[in-house]
N, C-alpha and C positions, 0 to 999 in steps of 0.2 A: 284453445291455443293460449300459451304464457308467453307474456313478452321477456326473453332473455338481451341482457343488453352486453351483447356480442362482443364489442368491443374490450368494455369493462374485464369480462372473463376473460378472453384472450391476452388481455395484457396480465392478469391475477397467474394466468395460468405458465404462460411464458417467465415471468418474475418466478417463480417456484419452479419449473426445469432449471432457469440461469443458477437460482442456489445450489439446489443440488448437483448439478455440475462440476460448481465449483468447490463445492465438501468435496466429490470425488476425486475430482483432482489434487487439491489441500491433502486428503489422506492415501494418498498414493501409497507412499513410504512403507506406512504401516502395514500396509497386506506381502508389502517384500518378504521373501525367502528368509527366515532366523538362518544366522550362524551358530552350526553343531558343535565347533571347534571349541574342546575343553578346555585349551590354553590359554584362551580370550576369554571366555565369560565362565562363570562360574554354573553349578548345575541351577540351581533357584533362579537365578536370572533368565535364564535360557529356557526354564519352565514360563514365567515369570512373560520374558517375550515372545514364545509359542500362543499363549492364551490371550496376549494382546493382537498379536495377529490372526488370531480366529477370530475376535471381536468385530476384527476390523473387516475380516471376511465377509459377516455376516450382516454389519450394517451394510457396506458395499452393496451386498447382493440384496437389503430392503432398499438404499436409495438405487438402484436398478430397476427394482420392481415399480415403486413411483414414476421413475420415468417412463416407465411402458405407459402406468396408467394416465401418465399427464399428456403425453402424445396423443392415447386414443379419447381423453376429453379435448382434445384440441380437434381430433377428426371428425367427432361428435356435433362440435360447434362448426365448421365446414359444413357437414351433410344436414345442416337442423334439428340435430337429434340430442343437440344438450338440454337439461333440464328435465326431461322425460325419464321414466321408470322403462328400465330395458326386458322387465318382464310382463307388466301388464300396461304401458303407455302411459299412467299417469302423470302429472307434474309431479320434482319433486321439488319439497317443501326451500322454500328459497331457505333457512333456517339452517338446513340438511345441507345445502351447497356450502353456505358458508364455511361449516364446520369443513364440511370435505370436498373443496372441488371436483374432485374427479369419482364422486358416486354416479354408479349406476342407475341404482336400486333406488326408488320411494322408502319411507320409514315402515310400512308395514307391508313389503316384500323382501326388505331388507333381513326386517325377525319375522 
């Protein structure tokens, strides 16, 4: 048994949902509908904000995926199960949390 200091994580872990929240919120804008309208923008431009709104799509839906995963390390830490390798029970390496709070996996079920 590892001693995880519960607290500690929970607050690490809540501090990084509250950022990313608030990226998501900050780039709101960005994912809005382009205007097609030729009169107003020109064609380059309108390519131009198409591809910045894909960009923004797509980080959106990586800072989404993060929260999923920050949530289920917070469930993690509720049921006693952080810090543990979700495939074969091991601890994992405090080193490996750091880098990523919300791993599952040990270093060597991870590769």
């Amino acid at each position: 048994m590892i001693k995880i200091d519960t607290d500690a994580w929970r607050k690490r872990l809540e501090e990084l949902r509250s950022t990313l929240l608030s990226l998501h919120e900050s780039a709101e804008d960005g994912r809005k509908a382009v205007d097609l309208d030729q009169t107003k923008v020109g064609r380059l431009s309108r390519i131009d904000a198409m591809q910045a709104q894909a960009m923004n799509k797509a980080i959106a839906g990586r800072r989404a995926q993060d929260l999923r995963r920050i949530d289920a390390a917070l469930a993690r830490l509720d049921d006693g199960e952080f810090g543990y390798c979700q495939d074969c029970g091991d601890p994992i390496a405090e080193r490996r949390l750091d880098l990523d709070p919300m791993a599952v996996y040990c270093g060597r079920c991870a590769s």
